[in-house]
C-alpha positions in Angstrom: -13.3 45.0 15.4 -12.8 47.8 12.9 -9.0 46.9 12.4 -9.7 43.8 11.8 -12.2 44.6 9.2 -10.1 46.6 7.8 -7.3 44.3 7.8 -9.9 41.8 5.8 -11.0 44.6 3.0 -7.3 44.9 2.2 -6.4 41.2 2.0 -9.7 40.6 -0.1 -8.4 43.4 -2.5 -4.7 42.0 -3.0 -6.6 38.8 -3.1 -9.0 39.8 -5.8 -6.7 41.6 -7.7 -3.2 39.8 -7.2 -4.3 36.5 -7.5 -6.8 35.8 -10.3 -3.9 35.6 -12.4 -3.2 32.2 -10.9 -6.4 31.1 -10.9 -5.8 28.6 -14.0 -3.1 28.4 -13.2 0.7 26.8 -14.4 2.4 27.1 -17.2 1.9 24.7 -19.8 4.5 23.0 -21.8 5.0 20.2 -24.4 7.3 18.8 -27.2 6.2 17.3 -30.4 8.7 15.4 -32.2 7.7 13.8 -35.3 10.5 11.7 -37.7 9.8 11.9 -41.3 12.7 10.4 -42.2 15.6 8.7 -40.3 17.0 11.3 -38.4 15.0 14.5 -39.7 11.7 15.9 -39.0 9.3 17.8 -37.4 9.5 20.0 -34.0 6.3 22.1 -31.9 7.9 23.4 -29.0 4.6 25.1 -26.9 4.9 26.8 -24.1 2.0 28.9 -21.7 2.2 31.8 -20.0 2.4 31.1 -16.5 0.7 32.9 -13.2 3.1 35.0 -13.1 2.9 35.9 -16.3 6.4 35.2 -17.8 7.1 32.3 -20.1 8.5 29.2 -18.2 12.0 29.0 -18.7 12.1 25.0 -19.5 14.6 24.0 -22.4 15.7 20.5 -23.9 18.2 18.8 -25.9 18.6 15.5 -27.2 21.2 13.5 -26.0 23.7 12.1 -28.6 23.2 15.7 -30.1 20.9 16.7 -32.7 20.5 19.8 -34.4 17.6 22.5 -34.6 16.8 24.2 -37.6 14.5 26.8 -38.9 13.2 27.9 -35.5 9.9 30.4 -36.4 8.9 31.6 -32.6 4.7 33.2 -32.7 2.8 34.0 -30.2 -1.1 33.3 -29.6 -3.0 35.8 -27.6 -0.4 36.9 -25.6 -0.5 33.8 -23.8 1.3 31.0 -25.7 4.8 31.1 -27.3 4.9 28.4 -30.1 8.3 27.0 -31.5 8.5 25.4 -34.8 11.2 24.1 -37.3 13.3 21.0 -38.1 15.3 18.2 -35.8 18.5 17.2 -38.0 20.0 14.0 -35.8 23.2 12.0 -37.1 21.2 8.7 -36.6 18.0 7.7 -35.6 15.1 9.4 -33.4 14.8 6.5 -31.4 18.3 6.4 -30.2 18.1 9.3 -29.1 17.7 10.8 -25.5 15.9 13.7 -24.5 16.8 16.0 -22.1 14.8 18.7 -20.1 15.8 21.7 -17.7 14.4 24.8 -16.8 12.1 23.1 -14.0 10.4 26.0 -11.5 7.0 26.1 -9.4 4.8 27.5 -11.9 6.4 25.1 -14.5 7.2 22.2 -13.3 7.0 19.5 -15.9 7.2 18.5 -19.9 5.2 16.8 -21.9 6.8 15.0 -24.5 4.9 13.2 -27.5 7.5 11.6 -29.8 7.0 9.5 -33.4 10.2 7.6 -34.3 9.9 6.1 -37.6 10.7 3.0 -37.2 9.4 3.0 -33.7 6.6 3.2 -31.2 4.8 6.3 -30.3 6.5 7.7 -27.1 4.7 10.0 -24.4 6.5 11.1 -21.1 5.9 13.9 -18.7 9.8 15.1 -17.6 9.5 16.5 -13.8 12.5 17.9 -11.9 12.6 14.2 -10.4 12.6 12.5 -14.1 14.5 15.3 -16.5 15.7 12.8 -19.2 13.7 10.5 -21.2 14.3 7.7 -24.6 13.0 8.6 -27.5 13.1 4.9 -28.6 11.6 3.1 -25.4 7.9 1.8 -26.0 4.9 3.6 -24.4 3.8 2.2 -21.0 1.4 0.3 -20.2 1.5 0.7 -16.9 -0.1 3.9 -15.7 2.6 6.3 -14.8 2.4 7.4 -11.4 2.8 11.2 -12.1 -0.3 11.4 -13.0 -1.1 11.4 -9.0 0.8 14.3 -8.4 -0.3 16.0 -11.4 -4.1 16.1 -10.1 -3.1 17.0 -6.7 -1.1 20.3 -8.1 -4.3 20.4 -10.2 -6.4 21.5 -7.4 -3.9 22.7 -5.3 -2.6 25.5 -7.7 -5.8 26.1 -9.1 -7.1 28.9 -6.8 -10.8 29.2 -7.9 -11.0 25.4 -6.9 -9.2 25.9 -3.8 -12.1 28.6 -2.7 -14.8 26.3 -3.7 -13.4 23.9 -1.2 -13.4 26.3 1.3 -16.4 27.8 0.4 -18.4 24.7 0.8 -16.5 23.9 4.2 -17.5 27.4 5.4 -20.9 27.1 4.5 -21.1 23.5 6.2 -19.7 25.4 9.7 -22.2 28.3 8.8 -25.2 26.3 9.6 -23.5 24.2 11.8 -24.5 20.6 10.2 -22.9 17.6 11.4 -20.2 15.2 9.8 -22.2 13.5 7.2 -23.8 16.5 6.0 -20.2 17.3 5.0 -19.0 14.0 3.8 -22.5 14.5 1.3 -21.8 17.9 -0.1 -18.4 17.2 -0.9 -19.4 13.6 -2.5 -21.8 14.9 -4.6 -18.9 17.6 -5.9 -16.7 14.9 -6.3 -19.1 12.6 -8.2 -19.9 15.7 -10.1 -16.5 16.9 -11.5 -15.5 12.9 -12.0 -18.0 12.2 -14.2 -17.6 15.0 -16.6 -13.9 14.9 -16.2 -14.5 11.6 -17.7 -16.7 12.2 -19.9 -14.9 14.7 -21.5 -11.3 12.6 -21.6 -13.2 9.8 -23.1 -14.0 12.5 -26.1 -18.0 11.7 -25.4 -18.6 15.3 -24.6 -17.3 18.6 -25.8 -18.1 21.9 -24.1 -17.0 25.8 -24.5 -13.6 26.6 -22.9 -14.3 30.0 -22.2 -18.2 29.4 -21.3 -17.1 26.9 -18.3 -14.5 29.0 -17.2 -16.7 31.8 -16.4 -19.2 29.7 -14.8 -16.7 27.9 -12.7 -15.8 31.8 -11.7 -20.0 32.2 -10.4 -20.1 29.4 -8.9 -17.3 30.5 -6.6 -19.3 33.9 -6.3 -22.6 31.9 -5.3 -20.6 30.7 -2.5 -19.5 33.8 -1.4 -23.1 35.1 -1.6 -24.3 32.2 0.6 -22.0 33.1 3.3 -22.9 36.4 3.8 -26.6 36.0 3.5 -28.7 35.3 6.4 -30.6 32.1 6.8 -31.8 30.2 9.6 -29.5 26.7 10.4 -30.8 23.3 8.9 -30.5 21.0 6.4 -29.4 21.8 3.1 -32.2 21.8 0.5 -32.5 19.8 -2.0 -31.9 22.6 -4.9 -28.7 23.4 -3.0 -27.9 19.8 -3.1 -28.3 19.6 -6.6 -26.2 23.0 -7.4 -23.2 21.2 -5.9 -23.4 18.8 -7.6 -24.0 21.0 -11.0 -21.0 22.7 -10.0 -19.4 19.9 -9.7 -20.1 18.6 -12.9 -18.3 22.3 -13.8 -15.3 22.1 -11.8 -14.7 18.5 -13.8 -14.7 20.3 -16.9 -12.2 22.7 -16.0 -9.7 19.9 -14.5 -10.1 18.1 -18.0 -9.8 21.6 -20.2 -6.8 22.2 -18.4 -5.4 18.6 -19.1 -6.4 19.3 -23.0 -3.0 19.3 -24.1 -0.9 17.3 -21.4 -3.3 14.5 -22.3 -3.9 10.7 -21.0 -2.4 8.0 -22.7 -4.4 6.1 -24.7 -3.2 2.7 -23.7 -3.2 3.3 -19.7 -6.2 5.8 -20.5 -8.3 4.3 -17.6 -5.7 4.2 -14.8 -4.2 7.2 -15.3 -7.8 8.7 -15.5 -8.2 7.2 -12.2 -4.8 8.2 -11.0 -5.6 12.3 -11.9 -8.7 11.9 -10.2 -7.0 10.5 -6.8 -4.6 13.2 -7.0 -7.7 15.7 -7.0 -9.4 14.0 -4.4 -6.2 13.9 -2.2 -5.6 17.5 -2.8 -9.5 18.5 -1.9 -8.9 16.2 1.5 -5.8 17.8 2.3 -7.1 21.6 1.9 -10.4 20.9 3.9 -8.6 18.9 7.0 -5.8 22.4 7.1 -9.7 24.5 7.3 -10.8 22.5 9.7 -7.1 22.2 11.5 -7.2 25.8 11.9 -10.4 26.4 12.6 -10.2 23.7 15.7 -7.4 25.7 16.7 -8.6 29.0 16.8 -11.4 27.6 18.8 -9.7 25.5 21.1 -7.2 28.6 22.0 -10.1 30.7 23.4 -10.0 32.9 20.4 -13.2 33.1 18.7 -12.6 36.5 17.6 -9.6 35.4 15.6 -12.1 32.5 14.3 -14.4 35.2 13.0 -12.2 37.1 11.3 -10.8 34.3 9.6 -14.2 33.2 8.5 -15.1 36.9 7.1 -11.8 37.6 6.0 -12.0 33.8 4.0 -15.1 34.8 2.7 -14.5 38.4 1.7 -11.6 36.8 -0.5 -13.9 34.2 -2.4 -16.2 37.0 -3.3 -13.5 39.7 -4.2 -11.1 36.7 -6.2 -14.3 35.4 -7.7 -16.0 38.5 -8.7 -12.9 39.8 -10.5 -12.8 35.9 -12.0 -16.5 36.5 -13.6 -16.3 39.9 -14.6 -12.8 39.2 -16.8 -14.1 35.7 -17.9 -17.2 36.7 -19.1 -15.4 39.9 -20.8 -13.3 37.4 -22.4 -16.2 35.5 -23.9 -18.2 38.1 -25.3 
């Protein structure tokens, strides 16, 4: 078994110290357009750093042509590029299309927020699928289906939530609980990050970027700590009940933080609320059926050895990724 443990250290390591970067998680960007007068106004052109640390490459221009002047480029904290300056167009904003390019994995959307003058307030998210959108159409009132996939790449790209998951799945086979156990723990999570999530969108709570961030990081890290303590099998305790669901109420504040500036239009607020939260939800599902996919398999091969070492090596991960996570967050903070 030494190989293998060995084989674990090292892929905790590249874990702990390759991919915190991506732990939150895609680069962010979004266009401001704002018409002062027909045909001229305001630009804010944002765009974040993404995981793997180089701006996203995602460009636009507005079809019939307009053009850009007085471009200023700044940076803020290393981590965002901002663009400002002026939109000169030969007629009005809201004939106007606007198109975006640029797409890649770790950047793979636009947010748009446009204010003709004479027009209604547009918002649009531009996806490789969708690249182009008018600058004169009326918002939605539908909810716009993106929003789905948006919450699952949410979760799925957001690695400290991804080791939550699997940390609360590996503690469920730990103690060896049954089904509903399962089904519980993860509904109290999900009731948990919902509800602040909510809260939070809704503008009824406000709560310390930084501060969350770092606890989402321990939270991870308790995890870990539970896996590789010893403890007779049972039932889960009430006070570890209630710490899933705390963290819960955690993780739901960084999915809406991270949403800060992609936002939730105001007139479909509720359904694409409920949209981004299904997304999430779907994403969870999917990452603890591939666990327990691979775990079944593993077993059902004869290989419990490979079993173990997927467990330990799983867990060695969580507490070297989430370790790094607190140390750096907390740095960060203080």
């Amino acid at each position: 078994m030494r190989p293998f443990a060995l084989l674990a250290g090292l892929f905790a390591l590249w874990l702990g110290f390759g991919v915190p970067a991506q732990a939150h998680e895609m680069g962010t960007s979004a266009l401001v357009l704002h018409e002062e007068s027909q045909g001229y106004g305001q630009l804010v052109f944002k765009r974040t750093v993404s995981a793997d640390g180089k701006v996203p490459p995602i460009d636009f221009k507005f079809e019939p042509r307009c053009e850009l002047r007085n471009i200023n480029t700044e940076w803020e904290d290393n981590a965002e590029v901002i663009q400002r300056g002026q939109f000169h167009c030969n007629s009005a904003l809201k004939n106007h299309r606007l198109q975006a390019n640029g797409f890649t994995r770790l950047a793979p959307d636009l947010i748009v927020l446009a204010t003709p003058l004479n027009g209604n307030r547009v918002q649009s998210v531009l996806t490789p699928k969708q690249t182009e959108a008018s600058l004169g159409s009326q918002t939605p009132t539908a909810a716009p289906l993106e929003y789905l996939g948006i919450g699952i790449e949410h979760i799925v790209f957001g690695w400290d939530h991804v080791l939550f998951v699997a940390g609360l799945y590996l503690l469920w086979k730990k103690r060896r609980q049954r089904l509903r156990q399962l089904i519980g723990q993860f509904t109290l999570f999900t009731v948990g990050h919902s509800l602040t999530l909510a809260l939070l969108v809704l503008g009824l709570i406000a709560v310390p970027t930084r501060a969350i961030e770092a606890w989402i990081a321990l939270s991870v890290l308790w995890l870990a700590w539970e896996l590789i303590r010893k403890e007779v099998p049972g039932k889960s305790s009430w006070a570890h009940l209630v710490l899933i669901g705390a963290f819960g109420l955690l993780h739901g504040s960084g999915f809406a933080l991270s949403m800060e500036q992609r936002g939730f239009p105001e007139d479909a607020l509720l359904s694409t609320l409920l949209l981004f939260n299904l997304g999430i939800e779907i994403g969870q599902l999917w990452i603890v059926t591939l666990l327990a996919t691979t775990f079944a398999f593993l077993e059902k091969t004869h290989l419990p050895t490979w079993s173990r070492l997927a467990q330990h090596t799983l867990t060695l991960c969580m507490g070297g990724a989430a370790l790094y996570w607190t140390v750096e967050r907390i740095y960060s903070y203080v």
